[in-house]
C-alpha positions in Angstrom: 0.0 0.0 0.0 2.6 2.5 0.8 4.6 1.8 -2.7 1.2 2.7 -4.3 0.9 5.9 -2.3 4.5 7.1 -2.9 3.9 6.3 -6.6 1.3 8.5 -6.7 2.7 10.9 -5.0 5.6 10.9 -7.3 3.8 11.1 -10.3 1.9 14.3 -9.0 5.2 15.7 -8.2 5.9 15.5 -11.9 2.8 16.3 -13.5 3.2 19.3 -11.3 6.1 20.5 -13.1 4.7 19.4 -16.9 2.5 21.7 -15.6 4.2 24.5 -15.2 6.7 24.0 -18.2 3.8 23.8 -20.4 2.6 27.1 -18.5 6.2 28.7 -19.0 5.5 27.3 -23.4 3.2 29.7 -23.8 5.9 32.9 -23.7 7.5 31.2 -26.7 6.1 31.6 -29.8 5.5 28.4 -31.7 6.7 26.3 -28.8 3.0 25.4 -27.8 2.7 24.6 -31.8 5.8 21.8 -31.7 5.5 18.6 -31.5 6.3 18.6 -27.6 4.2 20.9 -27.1 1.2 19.4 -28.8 2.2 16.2 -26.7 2.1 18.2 -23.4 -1.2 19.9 -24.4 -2.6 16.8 -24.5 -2.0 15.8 -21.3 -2.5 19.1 -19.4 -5.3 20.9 -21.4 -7.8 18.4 -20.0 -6.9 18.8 -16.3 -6.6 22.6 -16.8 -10.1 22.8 -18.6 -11.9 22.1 -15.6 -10.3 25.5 -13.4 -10.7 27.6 -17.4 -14.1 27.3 -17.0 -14.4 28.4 -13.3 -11.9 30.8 -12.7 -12.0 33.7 -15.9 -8.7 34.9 -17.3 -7.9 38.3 -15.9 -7.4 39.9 -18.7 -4.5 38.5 -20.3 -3.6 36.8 -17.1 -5.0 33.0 -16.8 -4.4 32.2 -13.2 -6.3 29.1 -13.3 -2.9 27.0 -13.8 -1.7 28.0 -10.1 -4.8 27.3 -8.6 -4.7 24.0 -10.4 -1.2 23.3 -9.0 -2.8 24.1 -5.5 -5.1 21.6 -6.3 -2.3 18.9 -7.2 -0.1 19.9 -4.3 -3.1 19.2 -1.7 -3.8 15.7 -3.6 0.0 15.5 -3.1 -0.1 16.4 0.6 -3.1 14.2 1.7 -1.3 11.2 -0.3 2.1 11.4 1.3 -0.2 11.7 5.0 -1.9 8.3 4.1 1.6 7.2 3.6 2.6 8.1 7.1 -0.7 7.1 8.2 0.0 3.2 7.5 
């Protein structure tokens, strides 16, 4: 069970920072457009979609991304507690 835990907790940990380097993409032009890009989008947009449709872009800020990492870092949190917790 812990194995599992740490696992997950791992993979958040890095999801977290696909995350944010897809985030940091978009000051790039074309990078978002490559094929790395295009890979990453795939895996983040639908995660991000979710805190898009709740939280507006301020203007031409879209702070949605950091709340999402919030979001992660909790999950992350209460994961590594059931890991101390067994």
């Amino acid at each position: 069970m812990g194995l599992v835990i740490s696992i997950i907790g791992q993979a958040i940990y890095y999801y977290i920072w696909i995350i944010i380097i897809y985030i940091f993409m978009s000051w790039f032009p074309g990078a978002r457009q490559s094929s790395i890009g295009q890979f990453m989008g795939r895996i983040v947009e639908p995660y991000l979609e979710p805190f898009r449709r709740i939280i507006p872009p301020l203007g031409p800020i879209d702070i949605s991304p950091i709340v999402a990492i919030i979001v992660l870092q909790l999950a992350q949190t209460g994961a590594y507690s059931l890991l101390n917790f067994f």
